[in-house]
C-alpha positions as CSV (number, residue, x, y, z in Angstrom):
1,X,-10.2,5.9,38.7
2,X,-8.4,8.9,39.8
3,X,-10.9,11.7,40.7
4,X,-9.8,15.2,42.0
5,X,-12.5,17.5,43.4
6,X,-13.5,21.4,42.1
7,X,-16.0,23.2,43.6
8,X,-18.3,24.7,40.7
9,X,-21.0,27.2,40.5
10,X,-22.5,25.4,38.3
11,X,-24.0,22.7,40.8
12,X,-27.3,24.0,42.0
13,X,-30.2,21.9,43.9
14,X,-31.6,19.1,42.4
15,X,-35.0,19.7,41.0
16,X,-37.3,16.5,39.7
17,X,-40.1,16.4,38.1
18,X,-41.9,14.9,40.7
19,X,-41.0,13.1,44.0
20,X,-41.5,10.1,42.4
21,X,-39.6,10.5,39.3
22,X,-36.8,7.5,40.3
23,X,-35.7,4.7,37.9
24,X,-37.5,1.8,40.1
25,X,-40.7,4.0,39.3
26,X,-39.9,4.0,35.4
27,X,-39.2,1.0,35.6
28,X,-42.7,-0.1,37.2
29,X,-44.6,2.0,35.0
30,X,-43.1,0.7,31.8
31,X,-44.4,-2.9,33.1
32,X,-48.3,-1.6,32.2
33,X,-47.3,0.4,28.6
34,X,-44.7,-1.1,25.8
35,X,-43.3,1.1,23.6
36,X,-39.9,-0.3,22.3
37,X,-39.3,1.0,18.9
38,X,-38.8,-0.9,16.2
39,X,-35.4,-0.7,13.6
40,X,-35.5,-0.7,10.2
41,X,-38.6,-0.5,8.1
42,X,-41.0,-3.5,9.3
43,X,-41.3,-4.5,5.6
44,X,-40.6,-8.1,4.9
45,X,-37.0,-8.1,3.0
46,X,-38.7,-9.5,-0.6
47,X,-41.1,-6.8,-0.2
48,X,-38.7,-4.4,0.6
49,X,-36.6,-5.7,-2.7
50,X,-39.9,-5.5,-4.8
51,X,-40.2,-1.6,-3.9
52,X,-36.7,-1.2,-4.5
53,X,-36.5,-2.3,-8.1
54,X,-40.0,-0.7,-8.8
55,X,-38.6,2.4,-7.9
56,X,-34.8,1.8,-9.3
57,X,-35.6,-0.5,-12.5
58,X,-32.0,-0.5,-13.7
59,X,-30.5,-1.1,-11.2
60,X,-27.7,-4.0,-12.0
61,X,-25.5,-4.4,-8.9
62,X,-26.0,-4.4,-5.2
63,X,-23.2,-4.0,-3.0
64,X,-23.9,-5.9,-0.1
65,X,-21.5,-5.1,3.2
66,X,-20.9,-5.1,6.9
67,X,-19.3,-2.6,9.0
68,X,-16.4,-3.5,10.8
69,X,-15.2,-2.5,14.2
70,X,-13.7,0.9,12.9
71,X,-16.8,1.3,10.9
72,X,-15.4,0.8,7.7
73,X,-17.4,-1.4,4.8
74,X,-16.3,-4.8,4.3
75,X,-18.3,-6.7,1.5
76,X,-18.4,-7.6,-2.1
77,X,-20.4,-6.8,-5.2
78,X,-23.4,-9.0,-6.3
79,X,-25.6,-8.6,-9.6
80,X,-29.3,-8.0,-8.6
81,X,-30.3,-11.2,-9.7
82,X,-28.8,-12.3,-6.6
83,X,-30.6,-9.7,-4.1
84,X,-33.2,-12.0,-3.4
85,X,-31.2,-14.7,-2.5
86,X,-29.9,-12.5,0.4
87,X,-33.1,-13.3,2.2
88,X,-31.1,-16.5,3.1
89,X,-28.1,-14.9,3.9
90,X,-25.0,-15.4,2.8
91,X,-21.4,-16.3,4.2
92,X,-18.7,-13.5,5.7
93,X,-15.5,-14.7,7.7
94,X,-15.6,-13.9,11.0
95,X,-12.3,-12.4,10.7
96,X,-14.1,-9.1,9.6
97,X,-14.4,-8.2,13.3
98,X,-10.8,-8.8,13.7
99,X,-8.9,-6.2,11.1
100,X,-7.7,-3.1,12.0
101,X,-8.4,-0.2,9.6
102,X,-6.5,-1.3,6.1
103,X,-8.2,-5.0,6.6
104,X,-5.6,-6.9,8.5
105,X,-6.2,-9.4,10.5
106,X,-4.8,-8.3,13.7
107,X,-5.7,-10.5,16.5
108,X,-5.0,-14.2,17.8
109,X,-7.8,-16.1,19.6
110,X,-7.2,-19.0,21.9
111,X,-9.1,-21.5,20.2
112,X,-7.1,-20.3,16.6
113,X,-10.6,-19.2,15.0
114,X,-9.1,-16.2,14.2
115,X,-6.3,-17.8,12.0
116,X,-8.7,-20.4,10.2
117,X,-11.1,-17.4,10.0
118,X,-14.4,-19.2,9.8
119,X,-17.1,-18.2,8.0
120,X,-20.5,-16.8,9.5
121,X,-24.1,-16.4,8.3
122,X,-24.8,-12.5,7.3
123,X,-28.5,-11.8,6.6
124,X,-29.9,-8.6,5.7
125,X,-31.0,-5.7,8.0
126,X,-34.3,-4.4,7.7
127,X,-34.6,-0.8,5.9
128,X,-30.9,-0.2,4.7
129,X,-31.3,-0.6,1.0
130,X,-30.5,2.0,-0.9
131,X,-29.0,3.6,-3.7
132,X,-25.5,4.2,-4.2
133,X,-23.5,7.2,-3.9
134,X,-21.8,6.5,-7.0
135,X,-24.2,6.0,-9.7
136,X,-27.4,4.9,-7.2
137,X,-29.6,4.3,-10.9
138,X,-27.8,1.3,-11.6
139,X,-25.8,0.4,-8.1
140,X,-27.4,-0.2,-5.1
141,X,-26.3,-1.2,-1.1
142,X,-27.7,-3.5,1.6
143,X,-26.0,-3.9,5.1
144,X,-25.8,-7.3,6.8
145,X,-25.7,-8.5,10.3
146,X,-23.4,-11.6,11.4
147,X,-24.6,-14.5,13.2
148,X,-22.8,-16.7,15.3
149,X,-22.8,-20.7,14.8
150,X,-26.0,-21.2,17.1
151,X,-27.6,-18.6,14.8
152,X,-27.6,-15.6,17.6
153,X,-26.5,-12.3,17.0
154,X,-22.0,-12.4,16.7
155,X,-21.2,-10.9,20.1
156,X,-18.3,-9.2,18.4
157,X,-20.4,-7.1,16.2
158,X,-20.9,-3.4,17.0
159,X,-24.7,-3.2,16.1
160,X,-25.1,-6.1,18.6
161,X,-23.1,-4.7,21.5
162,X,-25.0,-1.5,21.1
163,X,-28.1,-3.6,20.8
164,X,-27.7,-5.5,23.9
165,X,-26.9,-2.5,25.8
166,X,-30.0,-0.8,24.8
167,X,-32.1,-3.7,26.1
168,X,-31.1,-3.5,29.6
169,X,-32.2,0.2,29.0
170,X,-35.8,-0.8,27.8
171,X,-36.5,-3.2,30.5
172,X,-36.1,-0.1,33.0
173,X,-38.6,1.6,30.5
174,X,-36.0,3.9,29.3
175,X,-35.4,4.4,26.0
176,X,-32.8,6.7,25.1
177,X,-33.5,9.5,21.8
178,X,-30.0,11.2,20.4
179,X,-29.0,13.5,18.2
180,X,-25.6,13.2,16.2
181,X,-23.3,15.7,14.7
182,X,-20.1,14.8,13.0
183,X,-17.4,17.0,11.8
184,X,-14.8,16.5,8.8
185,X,-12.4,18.8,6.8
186,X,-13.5,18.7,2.6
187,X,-9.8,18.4,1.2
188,X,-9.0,19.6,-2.4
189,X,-7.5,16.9,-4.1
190,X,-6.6,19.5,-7.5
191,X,-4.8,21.5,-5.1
192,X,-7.3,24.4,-5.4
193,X,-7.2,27.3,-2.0
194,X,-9.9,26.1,0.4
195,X,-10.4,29.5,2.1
196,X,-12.1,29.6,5.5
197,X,-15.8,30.6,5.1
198,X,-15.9,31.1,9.1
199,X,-18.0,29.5,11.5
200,X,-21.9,29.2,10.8
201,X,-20.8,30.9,7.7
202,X,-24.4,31.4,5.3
203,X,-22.9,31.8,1.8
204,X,-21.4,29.0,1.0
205,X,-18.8,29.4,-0.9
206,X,-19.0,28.6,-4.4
207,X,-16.8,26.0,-5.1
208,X,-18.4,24.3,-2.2
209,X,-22.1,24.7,-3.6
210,X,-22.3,22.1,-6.2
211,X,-21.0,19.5,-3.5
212,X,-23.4,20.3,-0.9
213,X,-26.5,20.5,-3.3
214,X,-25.6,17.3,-4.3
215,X,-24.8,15.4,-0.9
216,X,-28.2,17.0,0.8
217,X,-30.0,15.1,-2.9
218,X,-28.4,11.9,-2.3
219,X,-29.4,11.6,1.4
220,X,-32.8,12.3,0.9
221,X,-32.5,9.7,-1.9
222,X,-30.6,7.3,0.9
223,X,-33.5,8.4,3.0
224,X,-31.0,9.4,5.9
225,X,-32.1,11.9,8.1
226,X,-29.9,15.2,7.2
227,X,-30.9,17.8,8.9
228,X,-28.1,20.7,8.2
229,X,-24.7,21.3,7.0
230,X,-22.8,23.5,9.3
231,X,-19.6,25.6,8.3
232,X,-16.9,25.0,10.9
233,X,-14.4,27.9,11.8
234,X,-11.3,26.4,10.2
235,X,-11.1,26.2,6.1
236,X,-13.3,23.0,4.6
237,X,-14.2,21.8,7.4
238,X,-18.1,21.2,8.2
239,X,-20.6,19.5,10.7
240,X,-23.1,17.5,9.5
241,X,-26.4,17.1,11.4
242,X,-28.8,14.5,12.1
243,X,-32.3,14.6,13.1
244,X,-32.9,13.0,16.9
245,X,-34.3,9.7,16.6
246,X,-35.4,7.0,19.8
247,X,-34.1,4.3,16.7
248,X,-30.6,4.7,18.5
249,X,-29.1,1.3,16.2
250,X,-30.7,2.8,13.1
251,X,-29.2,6.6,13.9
252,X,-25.9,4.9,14.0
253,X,-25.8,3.0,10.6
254,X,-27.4,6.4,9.3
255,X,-23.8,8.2,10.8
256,X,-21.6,5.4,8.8
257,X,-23.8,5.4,5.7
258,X,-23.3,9.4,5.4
259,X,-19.7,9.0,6.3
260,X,-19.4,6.6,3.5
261,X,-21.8,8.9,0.8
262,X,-19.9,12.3,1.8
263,X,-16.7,10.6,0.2
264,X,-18.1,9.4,-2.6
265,X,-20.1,12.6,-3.7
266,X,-16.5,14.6,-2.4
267,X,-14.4,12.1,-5.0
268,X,-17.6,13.5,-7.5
269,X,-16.2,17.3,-7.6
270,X,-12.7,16.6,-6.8
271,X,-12.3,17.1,-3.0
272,X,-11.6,14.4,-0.8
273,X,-13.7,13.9,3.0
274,X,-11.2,13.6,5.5
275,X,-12.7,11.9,8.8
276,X,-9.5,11.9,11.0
277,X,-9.7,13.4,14.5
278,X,-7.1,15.3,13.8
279,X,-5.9,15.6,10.4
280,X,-3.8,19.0,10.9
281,X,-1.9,19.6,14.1
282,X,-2.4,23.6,13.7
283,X,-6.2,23.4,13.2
284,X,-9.0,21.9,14.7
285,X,-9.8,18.8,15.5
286,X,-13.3,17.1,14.3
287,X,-15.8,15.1,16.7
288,X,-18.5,13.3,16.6
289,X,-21.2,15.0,19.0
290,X,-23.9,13.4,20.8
291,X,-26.9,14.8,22.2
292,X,-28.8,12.3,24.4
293,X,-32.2,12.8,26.0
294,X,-34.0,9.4,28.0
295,X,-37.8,8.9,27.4
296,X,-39.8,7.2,29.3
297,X,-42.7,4.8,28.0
298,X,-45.3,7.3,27.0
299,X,-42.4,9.5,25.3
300,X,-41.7,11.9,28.2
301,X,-38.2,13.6,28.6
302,X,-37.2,12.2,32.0
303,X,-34.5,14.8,32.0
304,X,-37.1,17.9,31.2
305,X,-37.1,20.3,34.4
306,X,-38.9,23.7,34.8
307,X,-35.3,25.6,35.3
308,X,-31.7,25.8,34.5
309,X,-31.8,23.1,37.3
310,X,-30.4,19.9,36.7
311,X,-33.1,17.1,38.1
312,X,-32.0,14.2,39.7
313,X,-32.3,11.3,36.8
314,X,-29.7,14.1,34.8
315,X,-27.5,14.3,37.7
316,X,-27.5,10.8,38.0
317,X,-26.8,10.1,34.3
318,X,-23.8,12.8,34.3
319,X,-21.9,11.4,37.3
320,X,-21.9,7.8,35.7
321,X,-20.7,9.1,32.6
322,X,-18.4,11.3,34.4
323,X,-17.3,7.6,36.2
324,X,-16.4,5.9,33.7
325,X,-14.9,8.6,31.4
326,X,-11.5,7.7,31.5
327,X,-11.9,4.1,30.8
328,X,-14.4,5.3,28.2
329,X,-11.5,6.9,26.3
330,X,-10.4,3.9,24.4
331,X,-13.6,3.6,23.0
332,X,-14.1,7.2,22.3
333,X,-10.1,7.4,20.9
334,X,-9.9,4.1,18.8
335,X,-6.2,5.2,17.1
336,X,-3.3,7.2,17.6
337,X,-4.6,10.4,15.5
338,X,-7.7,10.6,17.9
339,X,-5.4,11.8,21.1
340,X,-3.9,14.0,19.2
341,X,-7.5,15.3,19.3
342,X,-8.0,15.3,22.8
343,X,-4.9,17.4,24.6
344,X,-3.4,20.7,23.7
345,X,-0.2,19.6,24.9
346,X,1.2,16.5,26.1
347,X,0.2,17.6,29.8
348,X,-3.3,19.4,29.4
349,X,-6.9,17.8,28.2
350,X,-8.7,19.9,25.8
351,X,-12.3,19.4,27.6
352,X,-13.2,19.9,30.9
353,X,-15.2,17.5,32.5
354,X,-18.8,18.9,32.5
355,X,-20.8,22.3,32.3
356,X,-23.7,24.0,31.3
357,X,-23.3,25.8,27.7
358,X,-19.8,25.0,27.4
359,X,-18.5,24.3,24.4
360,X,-15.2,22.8,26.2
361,X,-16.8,20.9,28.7
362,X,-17.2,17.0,27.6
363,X,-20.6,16.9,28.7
364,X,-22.2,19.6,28.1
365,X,-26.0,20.7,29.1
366,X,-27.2,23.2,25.8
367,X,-29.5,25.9,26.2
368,X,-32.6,24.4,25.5
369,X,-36.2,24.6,26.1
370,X,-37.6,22.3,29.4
371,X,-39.0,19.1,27.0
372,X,-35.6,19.4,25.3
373,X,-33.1,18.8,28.2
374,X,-30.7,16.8,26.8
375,X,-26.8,16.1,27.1
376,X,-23.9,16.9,24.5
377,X,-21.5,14.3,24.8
378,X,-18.7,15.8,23.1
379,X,-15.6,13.6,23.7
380,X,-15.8,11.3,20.7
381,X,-13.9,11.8,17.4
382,X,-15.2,11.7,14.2
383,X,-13.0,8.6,13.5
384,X,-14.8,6.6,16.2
385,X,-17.4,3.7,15.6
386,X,-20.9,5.3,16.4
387,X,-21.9,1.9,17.7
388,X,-19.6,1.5,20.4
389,X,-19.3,4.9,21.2
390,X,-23.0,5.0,21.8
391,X,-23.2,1.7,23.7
392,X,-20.1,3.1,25.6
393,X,-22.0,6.5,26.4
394,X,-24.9,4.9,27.3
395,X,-23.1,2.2,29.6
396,X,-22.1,5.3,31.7
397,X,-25.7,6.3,32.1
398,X,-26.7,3.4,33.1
399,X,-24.2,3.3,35.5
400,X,-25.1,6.5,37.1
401,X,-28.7,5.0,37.7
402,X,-28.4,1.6,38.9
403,X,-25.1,2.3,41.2
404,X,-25.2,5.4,42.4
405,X,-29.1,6.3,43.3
406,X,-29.1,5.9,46.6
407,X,-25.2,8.3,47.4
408,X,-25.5,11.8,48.2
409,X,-25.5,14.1,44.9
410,X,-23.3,16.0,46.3
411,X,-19.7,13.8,46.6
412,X,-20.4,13.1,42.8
413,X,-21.5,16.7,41.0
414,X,-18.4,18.0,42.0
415,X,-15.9,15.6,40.7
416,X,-13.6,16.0,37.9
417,X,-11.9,12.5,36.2
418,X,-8.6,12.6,35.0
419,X,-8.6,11.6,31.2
420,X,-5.8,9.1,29.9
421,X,-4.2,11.5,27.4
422,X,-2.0,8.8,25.4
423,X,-3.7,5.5,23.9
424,X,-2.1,2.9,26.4
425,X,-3.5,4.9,29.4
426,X,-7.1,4.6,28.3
427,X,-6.3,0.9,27.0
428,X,-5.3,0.1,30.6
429,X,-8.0,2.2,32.6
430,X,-10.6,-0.1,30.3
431,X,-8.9,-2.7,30.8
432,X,-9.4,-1.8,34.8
433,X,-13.3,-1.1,34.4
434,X,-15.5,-4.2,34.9
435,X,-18.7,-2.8,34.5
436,X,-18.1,-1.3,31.2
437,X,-15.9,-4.2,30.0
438,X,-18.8,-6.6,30.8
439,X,-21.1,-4.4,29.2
440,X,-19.9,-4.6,26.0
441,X,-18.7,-8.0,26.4
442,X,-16.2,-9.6,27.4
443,X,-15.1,-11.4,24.3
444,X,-15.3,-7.6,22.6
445,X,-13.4,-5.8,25.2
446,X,-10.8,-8.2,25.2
447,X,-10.3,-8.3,21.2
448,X,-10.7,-4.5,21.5
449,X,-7.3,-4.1,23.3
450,X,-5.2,-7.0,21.9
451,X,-6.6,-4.9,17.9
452,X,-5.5,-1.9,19.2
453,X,-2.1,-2.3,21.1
454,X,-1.2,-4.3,18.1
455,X,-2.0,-1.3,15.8
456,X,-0.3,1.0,18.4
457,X,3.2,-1.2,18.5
458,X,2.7,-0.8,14.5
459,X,2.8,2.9,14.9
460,X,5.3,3.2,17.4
461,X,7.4,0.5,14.8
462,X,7.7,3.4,12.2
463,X,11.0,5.9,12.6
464,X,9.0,9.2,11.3
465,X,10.8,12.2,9.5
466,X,11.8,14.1,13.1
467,X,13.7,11.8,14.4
468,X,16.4,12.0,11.9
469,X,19.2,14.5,13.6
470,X,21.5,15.1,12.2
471,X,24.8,15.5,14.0
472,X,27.7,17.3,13.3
């Protein structure tokens, strides 16, 4: 990793909570109190079906799905007779973690699995039924989680990566609370003038009003934890906001299931929900934001200080994130569109590398109260898989803690990574980064770049409208 160091007024003194506030004592003190959360509901998954119907009596089909590594829904459509059954599971290829974004099967592994595409056992996940967006009184949703041949979690499935990753955090007693926020432009599909309503903007405009009303109902309905709807600065485009939660898997279906429902409820009034990075090249892009806090086991902000000072766990948890940026960039960017995102020219980044209430840093430390210290991790677009981006984010913190506790803070606060600005860049600085390629396995890491270098040689396959001169 290429590193070039600034000096920055931002750096001041560490300032811990304590002397003793170090991960090898969080890590002892979580060995005398457990408090691991626990996804999903905790209801058995026939109880949870019996509530469901009582509630929704008509309900007549339940579309029962997994989300691939793009985050888009791949399943089928079942009657509810059926839903029961589920509690068996029910067969998926394996494949699914293979397609790139319009369902093709992409990759090639060695042992040809890919090309007889095998099917897996899928079995429910705790707490995710739920209505529909379209018609949620007779249509209903369930996700489902893969399983491998032994019967273990399918190491090439997002929710697993990110779940693993979290573990290694709990047995240090850490467990890690975010906050998302994720941006997309509402699209006219009638053609009608969007006009800008300006940023934070409080009267909505009209033509907006119906959709929003109706998006805020059906999330409460989905029971997904909507906390605002934001008015960006550029025309239709809008930030939705999650509540914080320590249920870090959970948070992250919630991100895909609202990405999902703003579509359909946008189909609804006409518009359509545009989630690309970078949909116009003279407008904004749109992110998806992070803010990340780490609790300890009684529910303490280990990154809460008295000051503006940054303590030492915060410090720690910046510089590995700020380590393994670059190769974090193929995560962050899955596609072409999302570098667009990321530059303002072919030469220049957009974000800086870290600051304190900066909006163009790419961590960023908000103004905040001392029990609310937290990071904004801001590099992510909103086409990115929540999932891995998390587990990618979170790889870098770890980082930061276990490898470099015991170097000055100094010959770390001040440095500055060089981002990979083009998609076979980041590809090969992840490619270079063992600890974050082992982290999120190295069976997904390597299907990871052999899906996306095939969907980049697609791209770069297609003679686009500019190239045709014309000579005379």
């Amino acid at each position: 990793m290429n590193l070039k160091i600034q000096s920055s007024s931002l750096i001041k003194s560490p300032a811990p909570l304590s002397s003793s506030l170090t991960l090898a004592s969080i890590t002892q003190a979580s060995q005398i109190v457990s408090a691991e959360p626990v996804a999903g509901n905790g209801i058995p998954f026939l109880q949870e079906v019996e509530n469901y119907l009582f509630k929704y009596p008509g309900t007549k089909h339940v579309d029962i799905y997994i989300n691939d590594i793009s985050g888009a829904f791949r399943g089928k459509r079942v009657t509810v007779a059926s839903l029961k059954s589920l509690e068996k599971g029910v067969y998926f290829p394996q494949s699914v973690y293979s397609m790139d974004k319009e369902g093709k099967v992409m990759s090639a592994a060695d042992n040809n699995l890919a090309e007889n595409e095998p099917d897996r056992m899928c079995i429910p996940v705790s707490g995710t039924l739920r209505p529909c967006g379209h018609n949620p009184a007779e249509n209903a949703q369930i996700l489902l989680t893969m399983q491998d041949e032994q019967g273990e979690p399918y190491e090439l499935e997002p929710r697993v990566i990110l779940t693993q990753v979290l573990s290694k955090f709990h047995a240090h007693g850490l467990y890690p609370v975010i906050a998302p926020e994720i941006e997309f432009y509402l699209e006219d599909s009638q053609n009608r003038n969007i006009q800008s309503s300006g940023c934070f903007h409080l009267a909505v405009p009209s033509e907006h009003t119906a959709f929003i009303e109706e998006l805020e109902n059906m999330a409460t309905m989905q029971n997904l934890p909507l906390s605002g709807i934001v008015c960006e600065a550029e025309a239709g485009q809008f930030e939705l906001n999650l509540q914080h939660s320590q249920n870090v898997v959970d948070i992250c279906e919630n991100i895909l299931a609202l990405r999902r429902l703003t579509s359909t409820v946008a189909h609804k009034f006409g518009f359509n929900a545009n989630f690309m990075a970078k949909p116009y090249s003279g407008m904004s892009g749109s992110g998806l934001h992070f803010h990340i806090s780490l609790h300890d086991v009684q529910g303490n902000n280990i990154f809460a200080s008295p000051d503006e000072n940054l303590n030492e766990m915060m410090r720690l948890s910046l510089a590995g994130m700020l380590h393994l940026m670059p190769a974090s960039i193929a995560i962050m960017a899955p596609n072409v569109n999302s570098f667009r995102r990321l530059r303002k020219n072919l030469n220049e980044p957009l974000f800086s590398s870290w600051g304190v209430n900066q909006r163009s840093a790419a961590l960023r430390i908000p103004c905040s109260e001392e029990r609310h210290r937290r990071i904004e991790y801001r590099l992510a677009g909103s086409d990115a898989n929540p999932y891995l981006a998390v587990a990618t984010i979170l790889t870098g913190m770890l980082y930061g803690l276990e490898k470099i506790e015991d170097e000055p803070l100094t010959d770390f606060t001040a440095c500055s990574p060089v981002l990979p600005l083009f998609q076979q860049h980041a590809l090969d600085e992840f490619r270079q980064s063992p600890y974050l390629t082992a982290a999120l396995g190295e069976a997904f890491s390597k299907q990871w770049i052999q899906t996306r270098l095939a969907e980049l040689a697609l791209f770069e396959s297609i003679v686009t409208p500019g190239e045709h001169i014309v000579s005379y």
